[in-house]
N, CA, C and O atoms as a MOPAC input file, in Angstrom:
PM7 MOZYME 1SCF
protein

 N     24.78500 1   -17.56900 1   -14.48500 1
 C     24.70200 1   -16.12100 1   -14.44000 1
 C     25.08200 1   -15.63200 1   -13.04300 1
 O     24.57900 1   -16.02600 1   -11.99100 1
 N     26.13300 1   -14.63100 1   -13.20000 1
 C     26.21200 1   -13.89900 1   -11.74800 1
 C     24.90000 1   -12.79000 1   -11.18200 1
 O     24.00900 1   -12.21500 1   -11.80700 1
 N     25.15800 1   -12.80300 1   -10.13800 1
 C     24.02100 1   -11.66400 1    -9.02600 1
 C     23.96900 1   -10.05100 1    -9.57100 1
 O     23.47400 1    -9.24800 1    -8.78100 1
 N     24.43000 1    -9.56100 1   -10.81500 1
 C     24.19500 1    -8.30800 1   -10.91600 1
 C     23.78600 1    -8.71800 1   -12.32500 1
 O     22.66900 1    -8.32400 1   -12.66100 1
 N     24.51900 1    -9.48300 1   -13.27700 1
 C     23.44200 1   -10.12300 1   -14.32400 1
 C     21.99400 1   -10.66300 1   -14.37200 1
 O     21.37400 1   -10.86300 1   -15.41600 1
 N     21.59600 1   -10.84300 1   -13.30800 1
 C     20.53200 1   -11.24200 1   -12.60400 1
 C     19.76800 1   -10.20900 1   -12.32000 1
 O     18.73100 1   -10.37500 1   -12.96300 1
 N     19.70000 1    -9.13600 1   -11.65000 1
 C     19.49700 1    -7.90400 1   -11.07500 1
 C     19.27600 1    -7.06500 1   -12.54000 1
 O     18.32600 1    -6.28300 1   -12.55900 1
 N     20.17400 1    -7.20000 1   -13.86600 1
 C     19.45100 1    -6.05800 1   -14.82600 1
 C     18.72400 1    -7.28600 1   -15.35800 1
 O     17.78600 1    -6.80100 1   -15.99100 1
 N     18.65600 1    -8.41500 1   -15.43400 1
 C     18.11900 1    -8.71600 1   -16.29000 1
 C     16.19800 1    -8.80100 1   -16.24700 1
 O     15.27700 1    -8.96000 1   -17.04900 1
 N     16.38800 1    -8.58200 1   -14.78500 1
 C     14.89700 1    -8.62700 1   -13.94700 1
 C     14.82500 1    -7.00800 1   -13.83900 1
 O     13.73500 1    -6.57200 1   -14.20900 1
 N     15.39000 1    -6.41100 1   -13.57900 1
 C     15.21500 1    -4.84700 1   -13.68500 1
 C     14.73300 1    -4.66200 1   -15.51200 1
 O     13.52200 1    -4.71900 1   -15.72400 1
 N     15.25500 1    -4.54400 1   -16.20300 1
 C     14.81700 1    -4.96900 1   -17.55100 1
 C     13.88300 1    -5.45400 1   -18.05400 1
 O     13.38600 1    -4.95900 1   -19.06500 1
 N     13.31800 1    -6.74500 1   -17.37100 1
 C     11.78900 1    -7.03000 1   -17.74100 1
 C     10.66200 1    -6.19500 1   -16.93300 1
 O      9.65700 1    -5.62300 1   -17.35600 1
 N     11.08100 1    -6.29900 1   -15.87100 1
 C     10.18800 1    -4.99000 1   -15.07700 1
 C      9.93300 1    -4.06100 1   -15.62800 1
 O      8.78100 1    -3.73600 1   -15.34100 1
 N     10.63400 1    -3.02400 1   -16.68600 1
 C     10.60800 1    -2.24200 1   -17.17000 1
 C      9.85900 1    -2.41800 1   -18.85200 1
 O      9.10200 1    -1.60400 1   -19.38200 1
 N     10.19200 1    -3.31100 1   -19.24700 1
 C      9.44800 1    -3.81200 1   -20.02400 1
 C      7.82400 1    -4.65500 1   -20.15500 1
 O      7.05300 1    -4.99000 1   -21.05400 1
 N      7.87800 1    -4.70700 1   -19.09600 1
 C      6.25100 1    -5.12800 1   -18.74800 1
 C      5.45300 1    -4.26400 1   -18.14900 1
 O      4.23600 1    -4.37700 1   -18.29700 1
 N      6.07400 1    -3.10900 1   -17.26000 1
 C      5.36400 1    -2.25500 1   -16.68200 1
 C      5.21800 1    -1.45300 1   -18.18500 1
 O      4.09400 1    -1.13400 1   -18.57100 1
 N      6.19500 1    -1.20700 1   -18.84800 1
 C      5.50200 1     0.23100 1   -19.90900 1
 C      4.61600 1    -0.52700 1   -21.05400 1
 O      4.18700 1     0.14300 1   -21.99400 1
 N      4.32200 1    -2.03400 1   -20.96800 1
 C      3.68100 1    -2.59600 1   -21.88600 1
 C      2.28900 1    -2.61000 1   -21.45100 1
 O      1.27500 1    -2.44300 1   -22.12900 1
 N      2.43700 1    -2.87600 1   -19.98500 1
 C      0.61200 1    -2.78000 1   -19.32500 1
 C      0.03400 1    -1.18700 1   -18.81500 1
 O     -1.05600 1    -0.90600 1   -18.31800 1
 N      1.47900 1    -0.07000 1   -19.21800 1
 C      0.89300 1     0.94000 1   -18.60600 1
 C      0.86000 1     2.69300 1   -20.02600 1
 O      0.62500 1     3.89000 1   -19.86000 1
 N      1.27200 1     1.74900 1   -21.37500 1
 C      1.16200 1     2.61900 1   -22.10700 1
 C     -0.43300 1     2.25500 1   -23.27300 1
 O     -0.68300 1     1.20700 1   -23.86900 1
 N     -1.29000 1     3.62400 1   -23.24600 1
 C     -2.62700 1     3.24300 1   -23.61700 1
 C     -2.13500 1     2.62400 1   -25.21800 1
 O     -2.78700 1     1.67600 1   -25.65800 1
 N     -1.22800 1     3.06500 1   -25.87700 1
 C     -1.35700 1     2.48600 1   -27.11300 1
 C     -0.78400 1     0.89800 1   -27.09100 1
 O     -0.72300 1     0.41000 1   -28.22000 1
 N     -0.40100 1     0.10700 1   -26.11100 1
 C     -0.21900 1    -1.47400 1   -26.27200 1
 C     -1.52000 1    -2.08000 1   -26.24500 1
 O     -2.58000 1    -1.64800 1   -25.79300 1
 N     -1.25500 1    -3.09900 1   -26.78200 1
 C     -2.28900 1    -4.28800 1   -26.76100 1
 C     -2.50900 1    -4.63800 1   -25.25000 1
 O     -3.61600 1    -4.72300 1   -24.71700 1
 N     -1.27100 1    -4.83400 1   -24.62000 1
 C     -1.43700 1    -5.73200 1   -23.27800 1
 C     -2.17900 1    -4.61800 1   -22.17000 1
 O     -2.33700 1    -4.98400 1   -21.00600 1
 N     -2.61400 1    -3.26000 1   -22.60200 1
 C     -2.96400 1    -2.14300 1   -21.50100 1
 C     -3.38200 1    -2.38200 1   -20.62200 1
 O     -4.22300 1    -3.23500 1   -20.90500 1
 N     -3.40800 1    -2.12400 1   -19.05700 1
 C     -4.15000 1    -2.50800 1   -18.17800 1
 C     -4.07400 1    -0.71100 1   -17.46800 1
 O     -5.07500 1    -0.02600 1   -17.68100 1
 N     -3.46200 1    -0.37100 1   -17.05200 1
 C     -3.78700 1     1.35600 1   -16.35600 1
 C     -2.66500 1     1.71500 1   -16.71700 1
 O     -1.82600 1     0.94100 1   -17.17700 1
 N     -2.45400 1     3.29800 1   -16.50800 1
 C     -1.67300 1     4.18200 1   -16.38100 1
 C     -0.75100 1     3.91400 1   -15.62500 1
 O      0.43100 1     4.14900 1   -15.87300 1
 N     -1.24500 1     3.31200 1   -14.45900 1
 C     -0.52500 1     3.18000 1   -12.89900 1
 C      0.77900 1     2.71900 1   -13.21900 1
 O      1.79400 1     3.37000 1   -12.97200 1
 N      0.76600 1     1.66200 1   -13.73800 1
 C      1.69800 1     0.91800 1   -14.19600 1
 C      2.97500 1     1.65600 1   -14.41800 1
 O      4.02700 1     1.14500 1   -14.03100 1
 N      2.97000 1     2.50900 1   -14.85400 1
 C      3.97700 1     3.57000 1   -15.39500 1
 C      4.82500 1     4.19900 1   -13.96100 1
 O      5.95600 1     4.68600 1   -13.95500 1
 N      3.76100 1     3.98800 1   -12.61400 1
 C      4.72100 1     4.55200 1   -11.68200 1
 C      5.80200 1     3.11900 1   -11.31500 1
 O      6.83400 1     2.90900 1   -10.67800 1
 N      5.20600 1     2.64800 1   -11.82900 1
 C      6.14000 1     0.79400 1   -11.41000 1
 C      7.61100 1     1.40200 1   -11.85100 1
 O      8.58400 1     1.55000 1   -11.11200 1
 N      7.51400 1     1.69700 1   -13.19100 1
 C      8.67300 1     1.69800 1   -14.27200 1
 C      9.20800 1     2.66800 1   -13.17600 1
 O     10.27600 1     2.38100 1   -12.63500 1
 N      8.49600 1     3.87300 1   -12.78700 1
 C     10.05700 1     5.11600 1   -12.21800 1
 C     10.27800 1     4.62400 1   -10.96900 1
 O     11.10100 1     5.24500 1   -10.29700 1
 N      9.58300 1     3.34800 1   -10.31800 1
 C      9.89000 1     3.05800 1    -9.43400 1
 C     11.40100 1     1.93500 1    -9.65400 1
 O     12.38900 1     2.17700 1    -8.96000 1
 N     11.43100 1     0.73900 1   -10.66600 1
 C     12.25100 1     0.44700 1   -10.77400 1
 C     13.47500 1     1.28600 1   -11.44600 1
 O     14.57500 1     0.90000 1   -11.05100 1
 N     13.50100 1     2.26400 1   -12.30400 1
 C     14.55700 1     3.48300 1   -12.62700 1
 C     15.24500 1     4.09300 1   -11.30100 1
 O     16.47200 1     4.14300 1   -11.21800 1
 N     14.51800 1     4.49300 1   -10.40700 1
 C     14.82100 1     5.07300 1    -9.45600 1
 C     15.75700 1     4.25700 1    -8.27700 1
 O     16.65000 1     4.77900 1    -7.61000 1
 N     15.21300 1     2.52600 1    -8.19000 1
 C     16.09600 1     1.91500 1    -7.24000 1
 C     17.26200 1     1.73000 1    -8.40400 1
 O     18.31600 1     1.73000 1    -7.76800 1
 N     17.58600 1     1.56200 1    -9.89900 1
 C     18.76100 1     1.75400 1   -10.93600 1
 C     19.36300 1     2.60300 1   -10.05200 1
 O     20.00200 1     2.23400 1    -9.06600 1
 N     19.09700 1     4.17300 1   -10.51600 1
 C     19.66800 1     4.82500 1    -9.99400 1
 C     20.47200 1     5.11400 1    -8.51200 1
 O     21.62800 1     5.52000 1    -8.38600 1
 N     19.42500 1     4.75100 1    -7.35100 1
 C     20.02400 1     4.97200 1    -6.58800 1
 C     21.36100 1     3.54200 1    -6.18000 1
 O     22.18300 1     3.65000 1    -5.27000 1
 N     21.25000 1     2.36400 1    -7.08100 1
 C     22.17300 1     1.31300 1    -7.32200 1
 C     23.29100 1     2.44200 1    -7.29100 1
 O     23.82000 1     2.95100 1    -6.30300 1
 N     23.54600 1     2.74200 1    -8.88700 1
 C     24.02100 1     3.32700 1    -9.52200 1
 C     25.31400 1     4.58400 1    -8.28900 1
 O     26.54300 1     4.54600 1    -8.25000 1
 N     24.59200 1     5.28300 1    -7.69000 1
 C     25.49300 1     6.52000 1    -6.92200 1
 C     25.91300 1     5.79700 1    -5.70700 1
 O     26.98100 1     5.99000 1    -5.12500 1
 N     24.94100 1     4.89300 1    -5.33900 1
 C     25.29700 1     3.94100 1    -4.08600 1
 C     26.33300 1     3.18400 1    -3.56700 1
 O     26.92700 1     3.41000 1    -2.51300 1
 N     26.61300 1     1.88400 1    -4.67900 1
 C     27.35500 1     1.29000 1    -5.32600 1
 C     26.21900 1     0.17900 1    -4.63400 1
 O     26.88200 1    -0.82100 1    -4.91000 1
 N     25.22300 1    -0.28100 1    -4.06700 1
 C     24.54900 1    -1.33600 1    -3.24300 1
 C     23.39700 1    -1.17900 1    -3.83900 1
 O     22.97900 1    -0.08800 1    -4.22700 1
 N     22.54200 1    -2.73400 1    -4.00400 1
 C     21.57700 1    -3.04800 1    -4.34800 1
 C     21.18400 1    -4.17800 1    -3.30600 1
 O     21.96400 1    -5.07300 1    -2.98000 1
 N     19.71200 1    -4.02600 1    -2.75100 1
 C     19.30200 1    -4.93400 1    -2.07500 1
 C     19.20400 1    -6.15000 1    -3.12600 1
 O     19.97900 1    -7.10600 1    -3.09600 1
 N     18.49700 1    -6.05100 1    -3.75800 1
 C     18.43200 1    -7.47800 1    -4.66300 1
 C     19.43400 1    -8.43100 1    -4.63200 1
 O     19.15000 1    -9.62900 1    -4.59600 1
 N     21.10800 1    -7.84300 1    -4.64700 1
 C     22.29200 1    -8.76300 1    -5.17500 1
 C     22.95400 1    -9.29400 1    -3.83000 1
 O     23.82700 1   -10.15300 1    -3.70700 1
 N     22.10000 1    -8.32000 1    -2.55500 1
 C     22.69900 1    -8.65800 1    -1.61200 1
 C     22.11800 1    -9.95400 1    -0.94900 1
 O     22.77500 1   -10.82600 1    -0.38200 1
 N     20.47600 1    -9.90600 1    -1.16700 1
 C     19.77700 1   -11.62300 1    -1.31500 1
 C     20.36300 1   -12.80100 1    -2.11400 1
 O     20.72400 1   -13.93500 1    -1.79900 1
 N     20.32600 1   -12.16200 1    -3.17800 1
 C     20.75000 1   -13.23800 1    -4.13500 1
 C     22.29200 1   -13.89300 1    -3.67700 1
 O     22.55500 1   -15.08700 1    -3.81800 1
 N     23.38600 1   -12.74100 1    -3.02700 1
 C     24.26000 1   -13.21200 1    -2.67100 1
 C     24.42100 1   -14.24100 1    -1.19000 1
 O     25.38100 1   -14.92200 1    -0.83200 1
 N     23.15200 1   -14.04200 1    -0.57300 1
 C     23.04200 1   -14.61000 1     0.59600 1
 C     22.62100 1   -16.11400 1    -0.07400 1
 O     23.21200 1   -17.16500 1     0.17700 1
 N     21.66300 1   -15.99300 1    -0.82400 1
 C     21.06400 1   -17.35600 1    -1.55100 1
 C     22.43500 1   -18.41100 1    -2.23600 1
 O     22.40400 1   -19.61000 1    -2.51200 1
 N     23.40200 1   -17.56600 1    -2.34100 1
 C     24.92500 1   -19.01800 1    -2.97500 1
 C     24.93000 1   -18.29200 1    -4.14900 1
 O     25.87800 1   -18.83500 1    -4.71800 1
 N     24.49300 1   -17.36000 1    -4.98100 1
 C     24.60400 1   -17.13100 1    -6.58800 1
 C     25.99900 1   -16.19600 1    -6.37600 1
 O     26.29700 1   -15.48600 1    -5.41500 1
 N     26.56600 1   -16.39400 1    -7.33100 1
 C     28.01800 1   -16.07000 1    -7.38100 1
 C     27.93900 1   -14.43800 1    -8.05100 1
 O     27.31900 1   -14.03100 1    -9.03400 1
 N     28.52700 1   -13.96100 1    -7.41600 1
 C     28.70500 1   -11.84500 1    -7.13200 1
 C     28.76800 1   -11.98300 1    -8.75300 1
 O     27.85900 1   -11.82000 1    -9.56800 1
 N     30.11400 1   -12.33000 1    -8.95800 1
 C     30.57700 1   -11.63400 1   -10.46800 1
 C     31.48600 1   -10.62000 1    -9.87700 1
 O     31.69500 1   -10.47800 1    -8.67300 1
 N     32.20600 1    -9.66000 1   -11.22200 1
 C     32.88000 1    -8.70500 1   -10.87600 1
 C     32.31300 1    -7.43600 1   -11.11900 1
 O     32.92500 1    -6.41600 1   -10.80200 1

């Protein structure tokens, strides 16, 4: 897997685990809070997104994992 396949695919579970521990009707509930996780990871999306830069891919690219296009 390349460094931005990597980056949604962990952005993606983030988002999926935060609205699973932070919405009252799941099983897995733990607080509300949780829910600021989610606009917290939306928000570094976004600012990816207008940026064109993500810290994440720029580690991962330091670590040897191959960019992608």
């Amino acid at each position: 897997m390349t460094s931005w396949q990597i980056t949604r695919l962990v952005a993606g579970t983030f988002i999926l685990l935060s609205l699973a521990l932070g919405v009252p009707g799941s099983p897995l509930f733990v607080s509300g809070w949780w829910l600021a996780f989610t606009a917290f990871v939306g928000a570094n999306l976004l600012q990816s997104a207008l940026t064109k830069w993500c810290l994440m891919e720029t580690i991962m690219r330091k670590l040897g994992i191959q960019s992608g296009c």
